[in-house]
PATOR-378590 format. One record per atom (N, C-alpha, C): atom name; y, z, x negated; residue in one letter. Coordinates in pm, whole numbers, plus 32768, in hexadecimal, padded with zeros to 4 digits. Layout:
# residues N
ATOM atomo north   up east residuo
ATOM    CA     Y    Z    X       A
...
//
This chain:
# residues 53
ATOM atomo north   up east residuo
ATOM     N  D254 F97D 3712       X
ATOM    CA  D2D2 F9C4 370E       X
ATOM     C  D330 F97A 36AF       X
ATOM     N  D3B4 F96F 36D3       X
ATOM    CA  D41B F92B 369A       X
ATOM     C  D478 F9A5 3625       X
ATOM     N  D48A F93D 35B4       X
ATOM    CA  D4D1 F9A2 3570       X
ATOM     C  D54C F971 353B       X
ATOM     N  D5C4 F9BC 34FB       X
ATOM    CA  D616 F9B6 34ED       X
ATOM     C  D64F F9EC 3463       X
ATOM     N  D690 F98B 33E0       X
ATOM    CA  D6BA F993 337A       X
ATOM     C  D742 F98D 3362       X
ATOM     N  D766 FA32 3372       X
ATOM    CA  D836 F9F7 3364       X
ATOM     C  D83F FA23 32BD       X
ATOM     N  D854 F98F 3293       X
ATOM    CA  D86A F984 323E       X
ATOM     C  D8D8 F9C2 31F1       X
ATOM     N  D954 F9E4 3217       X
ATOM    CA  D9AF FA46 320B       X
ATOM     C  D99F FAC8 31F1       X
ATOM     N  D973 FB08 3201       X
ATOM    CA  D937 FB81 3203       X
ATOM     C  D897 FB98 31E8       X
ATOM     N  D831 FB1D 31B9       X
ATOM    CA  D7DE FB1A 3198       X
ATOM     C  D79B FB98 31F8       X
ATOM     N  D76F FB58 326E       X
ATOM    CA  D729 FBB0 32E5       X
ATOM     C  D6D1 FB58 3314       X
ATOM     N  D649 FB9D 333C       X
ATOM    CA  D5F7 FB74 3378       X
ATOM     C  D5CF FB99 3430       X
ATOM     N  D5D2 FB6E 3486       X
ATOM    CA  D5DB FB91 34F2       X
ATOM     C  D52F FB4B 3532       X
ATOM     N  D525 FB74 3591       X
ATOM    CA  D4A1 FB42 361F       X
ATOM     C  D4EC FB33 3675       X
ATOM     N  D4C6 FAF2 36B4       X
ATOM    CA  D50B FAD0 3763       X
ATOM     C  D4BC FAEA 37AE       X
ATOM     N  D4B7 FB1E 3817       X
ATOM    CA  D46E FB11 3886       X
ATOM     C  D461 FA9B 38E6       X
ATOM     N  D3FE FA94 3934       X
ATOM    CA  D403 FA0E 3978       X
ATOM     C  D46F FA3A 39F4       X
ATOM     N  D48C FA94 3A18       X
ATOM    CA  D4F8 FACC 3A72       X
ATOM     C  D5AF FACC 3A62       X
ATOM     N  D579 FA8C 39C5       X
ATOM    CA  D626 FA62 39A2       X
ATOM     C  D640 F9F5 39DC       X
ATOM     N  D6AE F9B4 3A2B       X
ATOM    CA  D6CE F926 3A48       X
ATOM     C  D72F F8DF 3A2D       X
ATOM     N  D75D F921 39D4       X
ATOM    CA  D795 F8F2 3952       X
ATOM     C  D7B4 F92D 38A4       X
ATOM     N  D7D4 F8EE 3864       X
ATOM    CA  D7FF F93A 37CE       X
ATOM     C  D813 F99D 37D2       X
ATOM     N  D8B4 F98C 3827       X
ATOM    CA  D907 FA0E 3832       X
ATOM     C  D8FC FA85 3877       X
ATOM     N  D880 FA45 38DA       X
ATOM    CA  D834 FAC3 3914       X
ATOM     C  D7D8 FB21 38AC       X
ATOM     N  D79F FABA 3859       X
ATOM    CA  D726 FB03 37F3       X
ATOM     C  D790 FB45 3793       X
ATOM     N  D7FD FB0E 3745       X
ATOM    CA  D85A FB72 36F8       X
ATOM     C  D86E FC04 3743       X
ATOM     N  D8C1 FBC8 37B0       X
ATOM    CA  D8EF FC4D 37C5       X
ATOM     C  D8AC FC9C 3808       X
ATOM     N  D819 FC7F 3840       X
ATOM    CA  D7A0 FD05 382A       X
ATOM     C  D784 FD35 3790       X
ATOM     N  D793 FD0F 3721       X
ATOM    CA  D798 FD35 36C1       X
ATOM     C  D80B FD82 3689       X
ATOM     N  D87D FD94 3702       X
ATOM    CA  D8EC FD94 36BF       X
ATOM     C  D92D FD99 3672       X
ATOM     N  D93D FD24 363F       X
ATOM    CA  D986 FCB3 361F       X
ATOM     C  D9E4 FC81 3620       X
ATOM     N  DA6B FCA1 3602       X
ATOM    CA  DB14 FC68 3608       X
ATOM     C  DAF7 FC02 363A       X
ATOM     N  DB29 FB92 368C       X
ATOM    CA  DB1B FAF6 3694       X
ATOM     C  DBA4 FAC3 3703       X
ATOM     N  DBE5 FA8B 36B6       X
ATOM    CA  DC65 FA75 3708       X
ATOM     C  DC45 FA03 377C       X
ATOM     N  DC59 FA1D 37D2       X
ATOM    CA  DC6D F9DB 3856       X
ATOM     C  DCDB F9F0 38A4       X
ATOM     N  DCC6 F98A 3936       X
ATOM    CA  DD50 F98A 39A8       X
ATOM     C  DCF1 F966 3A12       X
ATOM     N  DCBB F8DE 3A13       X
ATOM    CA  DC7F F8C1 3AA8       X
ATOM     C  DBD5 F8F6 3ABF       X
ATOM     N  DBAD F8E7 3A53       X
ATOM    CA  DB1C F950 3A7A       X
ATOM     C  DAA5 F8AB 3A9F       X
ATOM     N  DB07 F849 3AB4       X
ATOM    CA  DAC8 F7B8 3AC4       X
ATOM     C  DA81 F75E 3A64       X
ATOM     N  DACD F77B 39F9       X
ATOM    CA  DACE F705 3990       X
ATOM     C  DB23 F68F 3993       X
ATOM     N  DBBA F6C4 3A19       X
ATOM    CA  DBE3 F634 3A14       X
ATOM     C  DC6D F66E 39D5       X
ATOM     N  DC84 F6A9 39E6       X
ATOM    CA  DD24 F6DC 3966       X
ATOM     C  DD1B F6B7 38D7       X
ATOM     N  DCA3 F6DE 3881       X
ATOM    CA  DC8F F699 3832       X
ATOM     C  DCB1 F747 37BC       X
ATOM     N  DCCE F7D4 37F5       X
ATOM    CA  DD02 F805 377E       X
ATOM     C  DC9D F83C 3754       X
ATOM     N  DC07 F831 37A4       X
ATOM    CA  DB94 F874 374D       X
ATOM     C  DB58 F7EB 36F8       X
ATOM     N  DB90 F785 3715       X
ATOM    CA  DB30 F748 3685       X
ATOM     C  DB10 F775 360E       X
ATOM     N  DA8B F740 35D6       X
ATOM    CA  DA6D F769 3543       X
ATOM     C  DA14 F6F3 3514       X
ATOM     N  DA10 F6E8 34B6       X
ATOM    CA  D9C2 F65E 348B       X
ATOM     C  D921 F671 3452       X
ATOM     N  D8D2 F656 3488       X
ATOM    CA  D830 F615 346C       X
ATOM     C  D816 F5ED 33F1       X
ATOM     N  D7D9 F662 33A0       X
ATOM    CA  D79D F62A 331F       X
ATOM     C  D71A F5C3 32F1       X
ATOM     N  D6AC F647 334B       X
ATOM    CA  D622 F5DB 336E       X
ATOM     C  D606 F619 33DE       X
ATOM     N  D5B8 F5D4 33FF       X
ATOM    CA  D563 F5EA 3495       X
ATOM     C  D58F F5B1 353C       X
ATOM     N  D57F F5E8 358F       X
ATOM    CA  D59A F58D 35F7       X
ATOM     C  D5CD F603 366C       X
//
């Protein structure tokens, strides 16, 4: 199971393997997370990678 550290708010999250993406696993947690295309190609949900992969 994949997990998730928003550092901002010092939160700990799980993902399911049924998320197929980030912003899917946030906002089953719901989770604020600004978006537009739902793609990854607009670019307004970026966030930057501390550790891990």
């Amino acid at each position: 199971m994949k997990r998730i550290f928003l550092k901002i708010s010092d939160t700990r999250l799980e993902c399911q393997d049924e998320h197929p993406s980030l912003l899917a696993a946030l906002e089953s947690h719901n989770i604020d997370v600004e978006y537009q295309c739902r793609e990854g190609y607009c670019g307004s949900c970026r966030t930057r990678l501390v550790s891990g992969r």
